[in-house]
C-alpha positions as CSV (number, residue, x, y, z in Angstrom):
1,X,-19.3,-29.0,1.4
2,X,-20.0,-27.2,-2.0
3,X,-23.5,-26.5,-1.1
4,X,-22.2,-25.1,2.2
5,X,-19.5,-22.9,0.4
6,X,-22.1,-21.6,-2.6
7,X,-24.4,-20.6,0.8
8,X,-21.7,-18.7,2.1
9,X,-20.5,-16.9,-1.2
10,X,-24.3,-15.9,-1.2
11,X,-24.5,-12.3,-0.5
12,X,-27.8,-12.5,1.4
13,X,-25.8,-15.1,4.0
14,X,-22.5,-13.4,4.1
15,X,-23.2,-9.7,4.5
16,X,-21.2,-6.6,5.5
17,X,-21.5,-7.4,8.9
18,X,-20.4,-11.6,9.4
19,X,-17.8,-10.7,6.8
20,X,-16.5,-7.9,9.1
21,X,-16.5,-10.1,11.8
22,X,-14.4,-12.3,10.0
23,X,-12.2,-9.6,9.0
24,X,-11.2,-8.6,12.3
25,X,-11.0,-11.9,13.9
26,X,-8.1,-12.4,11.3
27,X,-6.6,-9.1,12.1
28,X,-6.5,-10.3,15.5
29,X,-4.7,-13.2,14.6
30,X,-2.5,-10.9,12.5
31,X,-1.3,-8.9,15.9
32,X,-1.3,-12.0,18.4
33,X,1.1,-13.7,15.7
34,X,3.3,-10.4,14.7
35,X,3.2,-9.6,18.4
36,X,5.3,-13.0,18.8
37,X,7.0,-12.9,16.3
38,X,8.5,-9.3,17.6
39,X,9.3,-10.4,20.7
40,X,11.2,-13.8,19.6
41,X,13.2,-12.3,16.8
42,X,16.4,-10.2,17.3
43,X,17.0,-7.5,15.7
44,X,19.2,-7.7,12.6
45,X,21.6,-4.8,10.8
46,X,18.8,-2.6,9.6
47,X,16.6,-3.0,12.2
48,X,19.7,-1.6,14.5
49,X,20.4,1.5,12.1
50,X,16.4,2.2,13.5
51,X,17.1,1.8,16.9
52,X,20.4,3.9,16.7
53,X,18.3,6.7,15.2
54,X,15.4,6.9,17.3
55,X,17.3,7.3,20.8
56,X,19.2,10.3,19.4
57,X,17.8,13.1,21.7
58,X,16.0,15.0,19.5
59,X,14.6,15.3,15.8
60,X,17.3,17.9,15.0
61,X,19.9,15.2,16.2
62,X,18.1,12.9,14.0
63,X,18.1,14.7,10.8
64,X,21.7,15.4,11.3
65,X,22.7,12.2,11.9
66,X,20.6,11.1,8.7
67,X,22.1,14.1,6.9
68,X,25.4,12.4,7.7
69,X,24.1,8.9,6.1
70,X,23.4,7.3,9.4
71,X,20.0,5.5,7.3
72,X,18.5,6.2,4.5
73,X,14.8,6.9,5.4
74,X,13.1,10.1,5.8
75,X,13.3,11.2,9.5
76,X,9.8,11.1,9.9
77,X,9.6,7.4,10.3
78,X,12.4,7.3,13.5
79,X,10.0,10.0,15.1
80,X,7.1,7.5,14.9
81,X,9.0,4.7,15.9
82,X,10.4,6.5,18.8
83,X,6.8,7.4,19.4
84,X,5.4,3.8,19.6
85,X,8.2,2.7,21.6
86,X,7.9,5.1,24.8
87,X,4.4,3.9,24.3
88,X,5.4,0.3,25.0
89,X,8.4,-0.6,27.1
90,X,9.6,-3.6,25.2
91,X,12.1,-2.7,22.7
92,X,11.6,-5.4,19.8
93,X,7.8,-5.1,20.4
94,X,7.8,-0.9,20.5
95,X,9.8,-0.3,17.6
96,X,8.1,-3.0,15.3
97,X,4.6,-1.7,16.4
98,X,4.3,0.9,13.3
99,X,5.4,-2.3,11.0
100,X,2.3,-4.1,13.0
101,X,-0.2,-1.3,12.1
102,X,0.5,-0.7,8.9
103,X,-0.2,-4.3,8.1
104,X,-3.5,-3.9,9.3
105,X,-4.5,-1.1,8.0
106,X,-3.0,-2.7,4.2
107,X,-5.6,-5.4,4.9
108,X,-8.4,-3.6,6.4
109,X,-8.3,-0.7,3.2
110,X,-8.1,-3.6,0.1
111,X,-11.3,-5.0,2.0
112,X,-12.8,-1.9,1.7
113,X,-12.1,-0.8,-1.9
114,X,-13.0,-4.4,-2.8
115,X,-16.0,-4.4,-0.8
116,X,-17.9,-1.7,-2.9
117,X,-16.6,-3.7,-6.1
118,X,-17.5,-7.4,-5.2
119,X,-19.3,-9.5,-2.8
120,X,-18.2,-9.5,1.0
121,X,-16.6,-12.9,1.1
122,X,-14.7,-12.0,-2.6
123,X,-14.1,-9.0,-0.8
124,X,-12.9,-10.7,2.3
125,X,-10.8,-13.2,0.7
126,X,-8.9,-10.3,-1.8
127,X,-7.8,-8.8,0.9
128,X,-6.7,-12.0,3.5
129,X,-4.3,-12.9,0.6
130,X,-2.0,-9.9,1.2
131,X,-1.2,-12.1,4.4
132,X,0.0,-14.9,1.8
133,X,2.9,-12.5,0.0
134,X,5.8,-11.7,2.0
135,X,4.5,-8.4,3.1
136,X,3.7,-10.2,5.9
137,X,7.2,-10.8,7.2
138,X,7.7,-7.5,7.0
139,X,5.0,-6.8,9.9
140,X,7.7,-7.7,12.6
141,X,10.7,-5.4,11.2
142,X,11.6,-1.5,12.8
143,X,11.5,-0.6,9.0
144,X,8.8,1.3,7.3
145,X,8.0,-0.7,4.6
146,X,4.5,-2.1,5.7
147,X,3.7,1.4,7.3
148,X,4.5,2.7,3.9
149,X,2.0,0.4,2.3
150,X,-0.5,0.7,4.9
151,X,-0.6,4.7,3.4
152,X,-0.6,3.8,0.2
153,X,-3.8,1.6,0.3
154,X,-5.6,4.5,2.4
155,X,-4.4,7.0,-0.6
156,X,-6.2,4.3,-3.0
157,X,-9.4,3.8,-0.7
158,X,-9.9,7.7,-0.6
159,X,-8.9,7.9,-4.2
160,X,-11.8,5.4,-5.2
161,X,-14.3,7.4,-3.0
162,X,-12.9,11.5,-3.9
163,X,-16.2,12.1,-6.1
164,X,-18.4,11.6,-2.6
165,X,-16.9,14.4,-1.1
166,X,-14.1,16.9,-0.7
167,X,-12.8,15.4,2.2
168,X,-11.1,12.7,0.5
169,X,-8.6,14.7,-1.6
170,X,-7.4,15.8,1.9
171,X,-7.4,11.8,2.9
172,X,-5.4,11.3,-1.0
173,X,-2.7,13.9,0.0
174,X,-2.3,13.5,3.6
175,X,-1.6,9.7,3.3
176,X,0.7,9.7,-0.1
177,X,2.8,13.2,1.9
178,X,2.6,10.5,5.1
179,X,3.5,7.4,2.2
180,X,6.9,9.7,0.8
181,X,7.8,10.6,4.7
182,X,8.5,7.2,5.8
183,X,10.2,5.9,2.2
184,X,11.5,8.2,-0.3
185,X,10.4,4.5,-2.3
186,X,7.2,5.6,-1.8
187,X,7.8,8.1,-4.9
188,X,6.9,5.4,-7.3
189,X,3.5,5.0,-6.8
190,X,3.2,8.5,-8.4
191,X,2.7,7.2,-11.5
192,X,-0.3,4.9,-11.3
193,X,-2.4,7.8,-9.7
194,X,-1.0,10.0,-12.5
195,X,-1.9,7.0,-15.6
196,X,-5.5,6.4,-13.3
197,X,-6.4,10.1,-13.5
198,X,-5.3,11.1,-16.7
199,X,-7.8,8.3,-17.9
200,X,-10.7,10.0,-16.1
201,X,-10.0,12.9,-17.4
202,X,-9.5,11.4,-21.1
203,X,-11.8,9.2,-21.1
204,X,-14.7,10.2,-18.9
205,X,-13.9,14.7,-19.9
206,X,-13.9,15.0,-16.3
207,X,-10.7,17.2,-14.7
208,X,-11.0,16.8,-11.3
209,X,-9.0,19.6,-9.9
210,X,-8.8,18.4,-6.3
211,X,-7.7,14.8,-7.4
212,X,-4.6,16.4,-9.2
213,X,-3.7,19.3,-6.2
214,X,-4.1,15.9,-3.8
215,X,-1.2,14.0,-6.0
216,X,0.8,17.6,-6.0
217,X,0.7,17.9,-2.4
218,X,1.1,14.5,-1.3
219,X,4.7,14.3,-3.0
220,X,5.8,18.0,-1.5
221,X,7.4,16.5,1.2
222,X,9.7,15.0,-1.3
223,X,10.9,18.3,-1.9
224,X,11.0,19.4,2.0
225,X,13.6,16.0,2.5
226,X,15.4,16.5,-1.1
227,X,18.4,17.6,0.8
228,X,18.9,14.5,2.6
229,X,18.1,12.1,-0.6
230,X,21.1,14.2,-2.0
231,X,23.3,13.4,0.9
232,X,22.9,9.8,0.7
233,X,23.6,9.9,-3.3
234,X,26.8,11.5,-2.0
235,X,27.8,9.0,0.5
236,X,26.2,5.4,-1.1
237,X,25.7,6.6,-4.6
238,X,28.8,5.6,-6.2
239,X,28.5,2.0,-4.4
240,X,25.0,1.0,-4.2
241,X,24.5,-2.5,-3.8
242,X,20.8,-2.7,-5.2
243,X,20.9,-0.6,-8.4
244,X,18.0,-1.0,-9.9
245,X,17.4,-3.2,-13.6
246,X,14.6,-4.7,-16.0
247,X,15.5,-8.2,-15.2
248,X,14.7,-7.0,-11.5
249,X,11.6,-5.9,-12.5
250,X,10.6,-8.9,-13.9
251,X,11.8,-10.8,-11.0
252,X,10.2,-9.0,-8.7
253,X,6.5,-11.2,-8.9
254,X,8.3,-14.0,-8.5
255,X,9.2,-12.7,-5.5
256,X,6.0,-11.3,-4.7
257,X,4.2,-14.7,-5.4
258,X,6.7,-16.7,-3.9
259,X,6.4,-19.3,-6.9
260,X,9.8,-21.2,-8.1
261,X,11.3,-20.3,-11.6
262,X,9.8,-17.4,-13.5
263,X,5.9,-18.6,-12.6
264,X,5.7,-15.5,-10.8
265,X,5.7,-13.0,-13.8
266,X,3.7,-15.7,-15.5
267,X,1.5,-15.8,-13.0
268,X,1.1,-11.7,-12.9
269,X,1.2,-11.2,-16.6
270,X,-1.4,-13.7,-17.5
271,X,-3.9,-12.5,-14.5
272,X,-3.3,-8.7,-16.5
273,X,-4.4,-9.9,-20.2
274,X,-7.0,-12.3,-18.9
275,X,-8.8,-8.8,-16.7
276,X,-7.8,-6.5,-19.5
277,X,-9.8,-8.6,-22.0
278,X,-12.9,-8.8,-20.0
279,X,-13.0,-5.4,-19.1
280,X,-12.5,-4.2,-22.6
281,X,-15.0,-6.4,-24.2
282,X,-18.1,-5.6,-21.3
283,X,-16.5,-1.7,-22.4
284,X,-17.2,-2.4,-26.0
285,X,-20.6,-4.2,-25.3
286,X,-21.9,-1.2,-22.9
287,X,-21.6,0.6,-26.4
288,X,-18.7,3.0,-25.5
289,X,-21.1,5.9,-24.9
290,X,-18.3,8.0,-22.5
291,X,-21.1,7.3,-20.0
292,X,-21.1,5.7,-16.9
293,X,-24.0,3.0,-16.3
294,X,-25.7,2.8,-13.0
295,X,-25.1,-0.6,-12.4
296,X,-21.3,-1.8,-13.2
297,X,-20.4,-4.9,-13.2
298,X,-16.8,-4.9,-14.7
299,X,-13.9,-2.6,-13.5
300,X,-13.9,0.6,-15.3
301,X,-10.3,0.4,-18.3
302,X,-8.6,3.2,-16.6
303,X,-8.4,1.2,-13.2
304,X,-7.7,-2.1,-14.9
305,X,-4.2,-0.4,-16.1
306,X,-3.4,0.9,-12.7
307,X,-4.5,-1.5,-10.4
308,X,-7.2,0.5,-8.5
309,X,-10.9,1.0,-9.1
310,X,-12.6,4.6,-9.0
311,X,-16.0,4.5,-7.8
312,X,-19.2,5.8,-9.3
């Protein structure tokens, strides 16, 4: 058995293409079981909010409705879920679909930015454990949550690719501008592109102009939709149930890692120092020259403290 597995975690044996393969024979799986898990659950309170929306006649009934508090997303998601369901006739299946997708494409991008990092089975296995957190539950809810992250992890694949050519700044803005019109969550991410960037530019003297307009149009939707977010401060602001706190935030990788206690942020934090120290001391022994080296084998410092790898 540990002869068979080192064979397999050979490169030469498990290329692009077997580990492809593999990839979307799970992403089959992924659908088959989402698929059934759609059309055996019912829909619960939030899921009805969605359906509420999206059979209002129009999209200027829908943003009234939403500037009225009827939800609390952007109106853009009820348009694509009323999109995917005239495109299948089952409610619980047509509605859910966008959650469906956007679980996919969460797995199929993190195989691809770890792909040009790591081996094709490392690559293969990163990615598969997404399926292991609870964002997979969220693959069978009308709720935008896995469609949200399925734009996020695009804007990170083009973000690791946007010296190879212009086109990706488009990809960086159009999917974090399609990220903040399904969630007006999505807003948070801001911040790691921001810290990931301002590192390159720091660190390597490199202002990339086109990175920066992509982060500046990607949140202008934000903007566009502002008068809604106001509307629901109005109406829920004064007795929101979630408000937010650092002991949440600390809570949260317990969550994420669905370990008992507080093994979670242990977990998380210990993962952080243990890749921070490696990638500062292979930084330190590359001699620190501002330089990149044509063959890397370490994740550059300014993608260790944002969770994302730029590419050379």
């Amino acid at each position: 058995m540990k002869t068979t597995l080192l064979r397999l975690a050979n490169s030469s044996e498990f290329g692009p293409v077997r580990s492809i393969a593999v990839l979307l024979l799970i992403l089959l799986a992924v659908v088959l079981c989402s698929a059934l898990h759609t059309l055996a659950k019912p829909f619960w309170y939030d899921e009805i909010c969605t359906v509420i929306v999206c059979r209002l006649p129009s999209a200027s009934e829908i943003w009234k409705a939403l500037d009225n508090g009827a939800d609390s997303n952007p109106p853009v998601f009820y348009l694509v879920a009323r999109l995917t369901r005239q495109l299948v006739s089952d409610d619980h299946l047509g509605y859910r679909l966008p959650s469906i997708l956007g679980l996919l494409g969460t797995v199929f991008c993190i195989y691809v930015i770890l792909s040009r990092r790591v081996k094709h089975l490392s690559a293969l296995v990163g990615a598969t454990f997404v399926l292991c957190t609870p964002l997979a539950a969220y693959a069978y809810e009308a709720r935008p949550y896995a469609l949200v992250l399925g734009c996020i992890s695009g804007a990170i694949l083009a973000w690791q690719r946007i010296d190879d050519s212009g086109l990706y700044s488009l990809v960086v803005a159009g999917t974090l501008a399609a990220a903040v019109s399904l969630h007006y969550y999505a807003i948070l991410v801001w911040p790691a592109f921001l810290i990931a960037e301002t590192s390159v530019w720091i660190l390597y003297r490199s202002f990339r102009m086109s990175a920066w307009a992509a982060l500046l149009v990607g949140a202008l939707p934000l903007l566009f939709f502002a008068p809604l977010l106001l509307k629901l401060r109005q109406y829920y602001g004064q007795n929101f149930w979630a408000k937010p706190s650092i002991k949440e935030a600390f809570l949260a990788h317990d969550w994420l890692f669905t370990f008992g206690g507080h093994w979670g942020v242990l977990f998380a934090a210990g993962m952080t120092v243990i890749v921070l120290y490696v990638s500062i001391t292979k930084t330190a022994q590359s001699g620190g020259s501002g330089h990149r080296q044509a063959a890397v084998d370490v994740l550059p410092i300014e993608e260790q403290t944002c969770g994302f790898r730029r590419c050379e």
